[in-house]
KEGU-798867 format. One record per atom (N, C-alpha, C): x, y, z. Coordinates in pm, whole numbers, plus 32768, in hexadecimal, padded with zeros to 4 digits. Each point is the difference from the previous one (the first is absolute). Layout:
XYZ
...
***
This chain:
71A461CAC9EC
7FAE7F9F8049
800F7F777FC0
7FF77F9F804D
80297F747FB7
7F707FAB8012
7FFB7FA17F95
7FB57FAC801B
801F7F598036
7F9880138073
80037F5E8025
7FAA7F817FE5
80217FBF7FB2
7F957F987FD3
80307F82804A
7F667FEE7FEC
7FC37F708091
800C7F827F86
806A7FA07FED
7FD27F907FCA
80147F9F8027
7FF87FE780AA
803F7F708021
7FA47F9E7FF0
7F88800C7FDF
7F9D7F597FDB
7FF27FCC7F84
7FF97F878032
7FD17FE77F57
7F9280007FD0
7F848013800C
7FAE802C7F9D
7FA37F9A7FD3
7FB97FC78087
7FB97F4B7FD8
7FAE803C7FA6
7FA980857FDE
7F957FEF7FDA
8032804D7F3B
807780328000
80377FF77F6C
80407F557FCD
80107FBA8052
80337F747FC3
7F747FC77F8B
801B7FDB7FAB
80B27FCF7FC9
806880657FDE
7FEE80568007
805B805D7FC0
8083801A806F
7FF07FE48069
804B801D808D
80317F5B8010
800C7FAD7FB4
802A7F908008
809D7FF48031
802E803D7F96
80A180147FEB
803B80B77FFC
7FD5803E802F
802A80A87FE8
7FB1802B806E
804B80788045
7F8680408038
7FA780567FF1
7F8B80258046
7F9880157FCE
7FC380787FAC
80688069801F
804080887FDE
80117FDB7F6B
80147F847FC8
804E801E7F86
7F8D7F6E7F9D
7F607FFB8031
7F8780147FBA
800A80897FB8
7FD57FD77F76
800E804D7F96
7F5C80407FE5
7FFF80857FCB
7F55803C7FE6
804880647F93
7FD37FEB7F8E
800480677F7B
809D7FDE7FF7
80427F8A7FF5
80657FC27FE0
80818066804E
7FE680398075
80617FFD8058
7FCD7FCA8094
80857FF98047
80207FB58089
7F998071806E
7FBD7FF28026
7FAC804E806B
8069804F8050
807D7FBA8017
8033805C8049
804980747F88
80367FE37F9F
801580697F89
7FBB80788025
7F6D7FCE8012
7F80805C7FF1
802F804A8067
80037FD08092
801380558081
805A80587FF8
80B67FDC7FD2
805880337FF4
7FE4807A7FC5
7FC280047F76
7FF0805B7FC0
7FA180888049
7F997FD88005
7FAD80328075
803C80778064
80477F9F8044
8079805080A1
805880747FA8
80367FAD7F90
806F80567FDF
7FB680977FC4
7FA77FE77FC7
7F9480757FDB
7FC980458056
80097FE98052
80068036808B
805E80538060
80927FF97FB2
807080108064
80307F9A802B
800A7F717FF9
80097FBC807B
80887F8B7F8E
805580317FFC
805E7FC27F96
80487FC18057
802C7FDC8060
801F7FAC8079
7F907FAB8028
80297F447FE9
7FA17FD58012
80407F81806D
7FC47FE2806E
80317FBE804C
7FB37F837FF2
800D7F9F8015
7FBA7F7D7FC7
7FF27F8D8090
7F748019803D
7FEB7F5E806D
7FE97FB07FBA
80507F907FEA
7FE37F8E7FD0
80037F7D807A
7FF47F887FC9
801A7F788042
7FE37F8F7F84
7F6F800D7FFB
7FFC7F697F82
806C80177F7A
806D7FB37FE2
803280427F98
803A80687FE6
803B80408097
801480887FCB
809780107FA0
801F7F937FF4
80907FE77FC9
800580327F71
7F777FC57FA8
7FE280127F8E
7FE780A27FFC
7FD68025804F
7FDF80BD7FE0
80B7801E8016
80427FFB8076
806980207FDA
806080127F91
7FE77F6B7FC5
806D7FDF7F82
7F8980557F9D
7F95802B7FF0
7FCB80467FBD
800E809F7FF8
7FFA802C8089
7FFB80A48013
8088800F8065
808E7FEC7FAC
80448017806F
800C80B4802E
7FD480527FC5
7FF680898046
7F6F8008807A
7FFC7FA7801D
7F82801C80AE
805B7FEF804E
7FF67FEC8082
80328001807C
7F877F8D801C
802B7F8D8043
7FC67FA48046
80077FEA8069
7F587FCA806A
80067FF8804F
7FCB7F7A801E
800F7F738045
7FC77F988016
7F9B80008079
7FAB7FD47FD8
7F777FE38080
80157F4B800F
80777FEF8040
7FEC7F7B8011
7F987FAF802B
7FC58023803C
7F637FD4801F
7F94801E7FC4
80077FF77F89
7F9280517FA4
7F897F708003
800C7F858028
7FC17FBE7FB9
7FA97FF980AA
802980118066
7FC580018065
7FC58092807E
800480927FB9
7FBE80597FE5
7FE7807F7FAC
7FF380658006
7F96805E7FA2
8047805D7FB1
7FA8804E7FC3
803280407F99
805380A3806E
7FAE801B8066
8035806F8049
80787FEB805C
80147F8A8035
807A7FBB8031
807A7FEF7F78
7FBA7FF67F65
809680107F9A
800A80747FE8
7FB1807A802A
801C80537FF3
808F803D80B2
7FCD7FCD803E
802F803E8090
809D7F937FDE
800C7FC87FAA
807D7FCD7FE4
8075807A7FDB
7FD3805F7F8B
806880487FED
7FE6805D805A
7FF7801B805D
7FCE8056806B
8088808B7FFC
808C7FC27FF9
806E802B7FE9
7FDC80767F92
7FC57FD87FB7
801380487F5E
7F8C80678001
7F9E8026805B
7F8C8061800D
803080AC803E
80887FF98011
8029807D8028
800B80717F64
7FD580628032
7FD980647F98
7FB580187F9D
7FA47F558016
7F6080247FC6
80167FB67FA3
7F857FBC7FC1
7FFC7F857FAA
7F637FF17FB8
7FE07FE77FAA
7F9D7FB77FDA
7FE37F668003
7FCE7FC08047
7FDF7F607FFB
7F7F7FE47F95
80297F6D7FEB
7FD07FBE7F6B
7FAE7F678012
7FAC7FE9800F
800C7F8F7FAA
80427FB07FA9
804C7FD37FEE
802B7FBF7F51
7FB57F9B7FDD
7F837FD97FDE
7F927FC37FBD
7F8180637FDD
8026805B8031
7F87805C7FA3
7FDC809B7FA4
7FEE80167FB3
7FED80937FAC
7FD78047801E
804680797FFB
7FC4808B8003
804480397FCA
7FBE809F7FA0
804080277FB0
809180718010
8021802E7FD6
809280277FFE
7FAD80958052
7F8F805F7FCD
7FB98074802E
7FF17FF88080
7FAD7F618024
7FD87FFE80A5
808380168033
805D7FAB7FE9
80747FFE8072
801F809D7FED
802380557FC2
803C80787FE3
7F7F80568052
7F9E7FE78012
7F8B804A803B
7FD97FE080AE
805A7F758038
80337FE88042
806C80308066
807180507FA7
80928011801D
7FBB80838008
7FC080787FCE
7FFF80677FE7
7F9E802B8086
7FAD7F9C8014
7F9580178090
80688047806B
7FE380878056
8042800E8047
80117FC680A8
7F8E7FA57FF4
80117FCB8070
806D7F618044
7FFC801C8063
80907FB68021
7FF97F767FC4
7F847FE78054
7FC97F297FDD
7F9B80357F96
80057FC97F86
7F937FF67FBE
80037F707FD1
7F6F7FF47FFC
7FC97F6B7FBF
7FDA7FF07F61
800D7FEC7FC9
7FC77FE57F63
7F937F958009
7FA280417FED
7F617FB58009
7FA580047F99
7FC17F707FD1
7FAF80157FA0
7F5C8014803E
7FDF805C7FD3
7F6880127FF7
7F9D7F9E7FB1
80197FF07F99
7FCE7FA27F88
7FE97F62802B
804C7FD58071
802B7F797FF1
7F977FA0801C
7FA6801C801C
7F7A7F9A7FD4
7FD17FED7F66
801280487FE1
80027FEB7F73
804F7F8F7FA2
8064805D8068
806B7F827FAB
80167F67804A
7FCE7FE4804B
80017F8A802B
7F707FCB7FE8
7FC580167FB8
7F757FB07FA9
80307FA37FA1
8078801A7FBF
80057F897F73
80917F9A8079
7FFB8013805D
80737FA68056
7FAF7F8C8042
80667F907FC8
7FDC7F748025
803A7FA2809D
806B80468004
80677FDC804C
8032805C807C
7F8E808E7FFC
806680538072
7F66802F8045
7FCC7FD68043
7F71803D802D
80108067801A
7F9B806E8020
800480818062
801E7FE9807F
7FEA7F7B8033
800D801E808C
80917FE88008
804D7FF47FBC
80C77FDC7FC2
804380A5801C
7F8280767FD9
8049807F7FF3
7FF680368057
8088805D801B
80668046805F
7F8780A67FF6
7F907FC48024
7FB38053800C
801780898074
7FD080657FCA
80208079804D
7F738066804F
801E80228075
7F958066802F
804680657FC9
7F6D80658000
805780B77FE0
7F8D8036803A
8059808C800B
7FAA80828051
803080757FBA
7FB880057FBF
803A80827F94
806B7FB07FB7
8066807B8003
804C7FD07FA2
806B7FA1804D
7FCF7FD28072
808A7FC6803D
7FB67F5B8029
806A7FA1801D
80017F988003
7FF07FF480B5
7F8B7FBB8000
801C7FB180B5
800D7F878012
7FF27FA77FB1
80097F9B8038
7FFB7F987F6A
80777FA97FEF
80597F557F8C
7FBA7F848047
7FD17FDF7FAA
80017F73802D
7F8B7F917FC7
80117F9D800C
7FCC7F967F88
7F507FE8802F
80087FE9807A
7F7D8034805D
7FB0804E7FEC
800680607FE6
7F9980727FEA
7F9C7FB27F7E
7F8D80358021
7FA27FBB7FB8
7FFC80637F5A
7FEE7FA17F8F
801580507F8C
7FC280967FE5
7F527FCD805F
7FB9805B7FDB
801A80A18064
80887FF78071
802280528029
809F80437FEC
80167FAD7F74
808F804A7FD4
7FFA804A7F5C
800680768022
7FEF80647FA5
806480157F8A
80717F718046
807F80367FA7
80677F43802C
804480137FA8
80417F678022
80AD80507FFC
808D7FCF806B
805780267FDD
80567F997FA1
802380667FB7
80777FB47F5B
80647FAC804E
8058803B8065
803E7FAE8040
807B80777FF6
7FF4805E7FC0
805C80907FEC
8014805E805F
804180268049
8000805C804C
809780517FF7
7FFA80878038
808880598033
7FEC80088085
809F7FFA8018
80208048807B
8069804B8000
7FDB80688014
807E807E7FE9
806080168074
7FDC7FD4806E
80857FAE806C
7FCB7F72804B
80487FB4803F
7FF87F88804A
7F98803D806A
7FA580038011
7FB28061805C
7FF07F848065
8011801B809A
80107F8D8042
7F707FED802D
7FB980387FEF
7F5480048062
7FF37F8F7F7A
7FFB80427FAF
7FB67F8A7F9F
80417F567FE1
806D80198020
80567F747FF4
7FCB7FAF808C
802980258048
7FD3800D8094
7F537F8A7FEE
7FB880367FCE
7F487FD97FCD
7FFA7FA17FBB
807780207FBE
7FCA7F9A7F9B
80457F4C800D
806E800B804B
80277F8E805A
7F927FE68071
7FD380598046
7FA37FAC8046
7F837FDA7FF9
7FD780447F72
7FA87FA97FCE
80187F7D7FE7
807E80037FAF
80197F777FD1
80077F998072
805C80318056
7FC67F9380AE
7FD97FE68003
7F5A804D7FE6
7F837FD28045
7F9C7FD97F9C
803280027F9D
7FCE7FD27F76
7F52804A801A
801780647FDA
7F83806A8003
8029806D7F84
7F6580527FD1
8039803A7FA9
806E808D8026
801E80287FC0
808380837FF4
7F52807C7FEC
8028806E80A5
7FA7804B800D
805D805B7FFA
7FE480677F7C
807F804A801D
7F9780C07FF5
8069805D8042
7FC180A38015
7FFE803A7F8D
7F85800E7F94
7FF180367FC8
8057801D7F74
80337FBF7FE8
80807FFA7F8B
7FA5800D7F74
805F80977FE9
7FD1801B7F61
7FC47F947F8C
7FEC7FE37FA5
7FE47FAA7FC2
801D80477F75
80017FA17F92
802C80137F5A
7FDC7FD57FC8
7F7480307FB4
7FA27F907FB6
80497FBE7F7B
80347F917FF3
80587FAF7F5A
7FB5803C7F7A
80417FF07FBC
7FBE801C7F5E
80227F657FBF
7F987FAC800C
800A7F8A7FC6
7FA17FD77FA7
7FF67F737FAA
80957FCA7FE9
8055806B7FA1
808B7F75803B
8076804D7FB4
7FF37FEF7F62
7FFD804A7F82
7FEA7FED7F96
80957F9C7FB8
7FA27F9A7FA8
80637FA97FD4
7FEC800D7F6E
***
């Protein structure tokens, strides 16, 4: 299974550090955040790593020439699920997608990959918590999640804090290109509404990642 990481923005709310590099390669416990991810996936299975870039992606190249790159030429004029629907090519035979600006530990992703269900989400439970000492990213910022049991109904920034039980990492598998769900999640983006999706397993993170 390969991993696909999302890094085509730059990262207004890590600047200064996103001044000159991209944002993936903000440093926490004196490595590159994306270090962190890589490591993560590969602990996972996921030793194939395919790379959306745009701001800069030149510098990750001449850095990691073993990824496979993909350009979101339009990264600066839409979203993070449109740089993902970039390598769209590269989702045959199942993949894990990434973030590259944020941590999770090497266990979650591996607890992730091991879920037997097709779409799973990697979701934090905790994440009010952890957005109490945050200056810069409100709650109403998080990729907040409904659930029903153990499954996910309904992503999206909308949902009111005090009705999301769980926030998503930005981690997910898909163990094939499943077209219903690709299918949803473009026309959400159309209609710029949240992503209502059937019941999809969920994977509670083991965070933070220890430094």
């Amino acid at each position: 299974m390969k991993g696909i990481l999302i890094a085509a923005g730059r990262g207004q709310r890590l600047m200064p550090l996103t001044g000159d590099v991209p944002k993936c390669y903000a440093e926490i416990g004196g490595r590159r955040i994306l270090d962190w991810c890589v490591e993560a996936l590969g602990h996972a299975g996921c030793g194939e790593i395919v790379f959306v870039g745009g701001y800069r992606m030149g510098q990750v190249q001449a850095d990691y020439p073993r990824f496979r790159f993909v350009r979101n030429a339009e990264w600066e004029r839409n979203n993070i699920l449109l740089s993902l629907f970039a390598a769209e090519r590269e989702m045959a035979g199942g993949f894990v997608s990434s973030y590259a600006d944020i941590l999770y530990t090497p266990e979650a992703a591996a607890r992730l990959v091991r879920h037997p269900g097709d779409i799973v989400l990697l979701v934090d439970t905790d994440w009010r918590a952890r957005y109490r000492p945050r200056t810069q990213h409100p709650e109403s910022d998080g990729e907040k999640v409904r659930l029903y049991r153990d499954r996910v109904t309904e992503i999206g920034r909308r949902i009111p804090p005090d009705e999301a039980p769980a926030e998503f990492t930005g981690v997910a598998k898909f163990t094939c290109c499943h077209p219903d769900a690709v299918s949803l999640a473009k026309v959400a983006v159309a209609r710029r509404c949240p992503v209502i999706v059937h019941r999809l397993p969920i994977c509670v993170p083991v965070l933070p990642v220890p430094l």
